[in-house]
N, C-alpha and C positions, 0 to 999 in steps of 0.2 A: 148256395147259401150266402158264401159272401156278393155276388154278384145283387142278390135279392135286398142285402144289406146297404148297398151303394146307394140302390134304385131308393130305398126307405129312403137314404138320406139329401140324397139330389133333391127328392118331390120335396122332403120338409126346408132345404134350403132356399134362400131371398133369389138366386139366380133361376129355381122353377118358378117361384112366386112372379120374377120379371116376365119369365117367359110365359107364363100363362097371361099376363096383363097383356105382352106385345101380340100373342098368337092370333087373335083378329085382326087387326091390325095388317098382320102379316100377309094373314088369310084373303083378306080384301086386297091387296097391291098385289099379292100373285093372279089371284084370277082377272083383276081389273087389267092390271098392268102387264104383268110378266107375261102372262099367258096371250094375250093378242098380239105382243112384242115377237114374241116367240113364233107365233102361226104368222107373221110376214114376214120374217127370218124364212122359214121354212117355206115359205110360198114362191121367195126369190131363187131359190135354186131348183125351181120347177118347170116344167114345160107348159107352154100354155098350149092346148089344141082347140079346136071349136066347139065354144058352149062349154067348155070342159077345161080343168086342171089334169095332165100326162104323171103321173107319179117320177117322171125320170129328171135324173140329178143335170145340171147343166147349169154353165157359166155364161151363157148367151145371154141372160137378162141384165149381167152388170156390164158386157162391152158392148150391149146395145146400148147403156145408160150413159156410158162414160164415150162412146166413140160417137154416138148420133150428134150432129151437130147442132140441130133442135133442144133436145135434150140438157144437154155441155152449156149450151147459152142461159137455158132458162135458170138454169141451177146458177149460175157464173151471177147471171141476173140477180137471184130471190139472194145471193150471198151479200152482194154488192147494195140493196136494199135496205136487209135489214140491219149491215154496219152504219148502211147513212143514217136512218132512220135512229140505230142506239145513240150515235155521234152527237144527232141534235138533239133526241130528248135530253140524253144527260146532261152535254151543256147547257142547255137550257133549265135543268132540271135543277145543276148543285146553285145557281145564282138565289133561285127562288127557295130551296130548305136553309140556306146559307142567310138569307134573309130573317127567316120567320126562326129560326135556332138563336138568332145573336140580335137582331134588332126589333124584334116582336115583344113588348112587352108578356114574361110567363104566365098572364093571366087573362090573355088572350089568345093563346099559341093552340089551345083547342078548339077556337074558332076559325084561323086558320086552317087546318087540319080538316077539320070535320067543311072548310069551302071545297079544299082540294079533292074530297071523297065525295063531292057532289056531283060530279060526272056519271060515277057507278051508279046513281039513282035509275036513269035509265039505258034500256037496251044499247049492248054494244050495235047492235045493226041498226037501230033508229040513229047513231051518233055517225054511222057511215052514210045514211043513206043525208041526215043534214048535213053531213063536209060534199056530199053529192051535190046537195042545192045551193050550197056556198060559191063552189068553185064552178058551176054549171056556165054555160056557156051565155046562158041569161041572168046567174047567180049574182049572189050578194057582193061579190066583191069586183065580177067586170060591169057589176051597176053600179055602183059607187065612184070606179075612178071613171066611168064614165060622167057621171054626173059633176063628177069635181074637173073634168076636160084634162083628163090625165093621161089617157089613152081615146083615139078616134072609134076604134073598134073593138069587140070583145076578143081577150086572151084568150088561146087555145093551147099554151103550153101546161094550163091549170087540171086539166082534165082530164080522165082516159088517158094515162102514163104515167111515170115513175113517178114525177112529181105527185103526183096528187096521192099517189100509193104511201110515197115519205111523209105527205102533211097530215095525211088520216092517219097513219099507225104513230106520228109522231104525238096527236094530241090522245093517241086512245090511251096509249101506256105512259104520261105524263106522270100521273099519280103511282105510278107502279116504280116510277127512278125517283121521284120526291120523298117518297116516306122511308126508304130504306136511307136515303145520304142525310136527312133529317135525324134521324135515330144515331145516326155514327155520329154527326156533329153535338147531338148535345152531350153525347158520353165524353165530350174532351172536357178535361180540366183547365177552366179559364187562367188559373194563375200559371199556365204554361205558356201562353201567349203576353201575359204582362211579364213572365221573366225573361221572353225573350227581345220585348220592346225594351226593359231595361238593362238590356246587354249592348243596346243599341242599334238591333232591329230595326228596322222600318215593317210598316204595318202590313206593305204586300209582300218582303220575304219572310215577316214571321209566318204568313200568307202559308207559303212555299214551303217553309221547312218545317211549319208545327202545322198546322192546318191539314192541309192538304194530305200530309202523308195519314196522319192519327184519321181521317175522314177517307183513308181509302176502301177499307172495310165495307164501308157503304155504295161506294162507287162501283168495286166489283158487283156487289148484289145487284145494283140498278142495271149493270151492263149487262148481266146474264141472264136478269129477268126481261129485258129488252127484246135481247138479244135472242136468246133461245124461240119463244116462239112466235116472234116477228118471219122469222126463216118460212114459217109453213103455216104464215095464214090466208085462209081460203075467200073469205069474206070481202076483205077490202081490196083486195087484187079484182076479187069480180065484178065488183059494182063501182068502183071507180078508177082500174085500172085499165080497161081497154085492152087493144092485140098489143099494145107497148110495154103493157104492166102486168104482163100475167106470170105469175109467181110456180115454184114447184109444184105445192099443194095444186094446186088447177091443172098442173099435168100428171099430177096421181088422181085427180077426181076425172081429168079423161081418161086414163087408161081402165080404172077402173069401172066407171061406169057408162061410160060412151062404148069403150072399146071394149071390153068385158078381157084386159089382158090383164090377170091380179098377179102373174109372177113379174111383166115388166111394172108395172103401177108399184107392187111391193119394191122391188130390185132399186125405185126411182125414191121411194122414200126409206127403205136401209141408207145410201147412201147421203141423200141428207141427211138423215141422225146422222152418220160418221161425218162428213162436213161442218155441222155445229160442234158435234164431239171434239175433234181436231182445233177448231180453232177458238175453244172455249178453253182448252191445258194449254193453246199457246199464249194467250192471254192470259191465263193463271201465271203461267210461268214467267212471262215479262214484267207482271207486277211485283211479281215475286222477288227477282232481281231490282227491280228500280227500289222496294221496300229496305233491299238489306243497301244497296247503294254503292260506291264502288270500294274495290279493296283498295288496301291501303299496304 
């Protein structure tokens, strides 16, 4: 009876009320997410045999993953990648929201914005396949310094390699580090940078010490949205990275469908999530520290 009493009052209170609002919600990120997350979990501590997944438990998938030296490189590879690649979007990134926040007239600033989200208009792979015809070995840009006698011959360090894998992911996700360190920068309070010019400031340590920190909010977001899945993209590795530039994802898309091995292809990408995972708390953590700043 009291029991029955509980239940009456849970359902009439605001916290079932939530939880009936969130249960889809919920419902959708388990079966979407959790649960495929889960079956390659599960698929990495399995045996692979021919044609066939062996139900039997086994660690051979993670020290084939982590001792093959193929393996070891490419991963070493796509890590080394997508830190270039966050590196230069974001520098790149806070100059240009740092502009359009403080020196954009407010009544143009959603013209701005809405130039930056012009990219999304079309296909991410039509935007690969033009950085493809850019940087081509007859492209836009070894015609150009050709034409201006800049170079005798066309560049070949533009193409099919890392480079070209950093300039394509760097222009894809441009807008994805602009709009988040945009957003932090207009939430500062302007009269916090004119009280600290008249303390005597100068305008690149107000820079440093009010700027920068209050705008870091937004920097983390840009590096993480960068950053996380820059690691395991499949697209621009393959159409303009060449045997130089080929990323994890491309060696989970051969295991699994060249080779049909889904416990090592799984085993190859668990441990990338844990490689983003790891070095995504370790850069929490460091900003975390540089925020509070040193003891005193």
């Amino acid at each position: 009876m009291e029991l029955g009493s509980r239940w009456d009052r849970f359902r009439r209170s605001e916290a079932a009320s939530g939880y009936m609002l969130v249960s889809p919600t919920a419902l959708y990120a388990i079966l979407l997410l959790a649960a495929p997350l889960g079956t390659i979990i599960l698929y990495s501590f399995l045996t692979d045999g021919y044609l066939e997944i062996v139900r039997t438990f086994t660690l051979a998938n993670y020290h084939e993953a982590w001792t093959n030296e193929l393996y070891r490189t490419v991963m070493l590879r796509s890590l080394g990648v997508s830190m270039a690649v966050t590196l230069v979007t974001v520098v790149l990134a806070f100059p240009v929201a740092y502009f359009v926040s403080f020196h954009v007239d407010p009544s143009r600033k959603s013209l701005w914005l809405f130039l930056i989200t012009i990219p999304f208009w079309t296909s991410y792979l039509i935007r690969v396949f033009l950085w493809k015809v850019i940087l081509g070995f007859n492209g836009v840009v070894n015609s150009g310094l050709m034409g201006l006698g800049i170079i005798d011959e066309p560049l070949t360090f533009i193409l099919y390699n890392v480079n070209a894998v950093v300039i394509t992911l760097a222009h894809a996700y441009a807008p994805f580090a602009i709009l988040p360190i945009f957003v932090a920068l207009e939430k500062i309070d302007r009269s916090l940078l004119e009280a600290g010019q008249d303390l005597g400031e100068s305008r690149f340590m107000t820079f440093l010490r009010v700027t920068l920190p209050l705008a870091m909010p937004g920097v983390i977001a840009s590096v993480l949205i960068v950053f996380i899945p820059t690691i395991g993209d499949y697209v621009t590795p393959q159409l303009v990275g060449g045997p130089e530039g080929r990323m994890v994802a491309n060696l989970i898309q051969l295991q699994y469908l060249k080779l049909d091995n889904y416990p090592l292809g799984s085993a190859i990408a668990v441990s990338a999530m844990g490689i983003v995972t790891v070095v995504s708390l370790l850069f929490l953590f460091l900003n975390r520290r540089y925020l509070k700043g040193p003891k005193s």
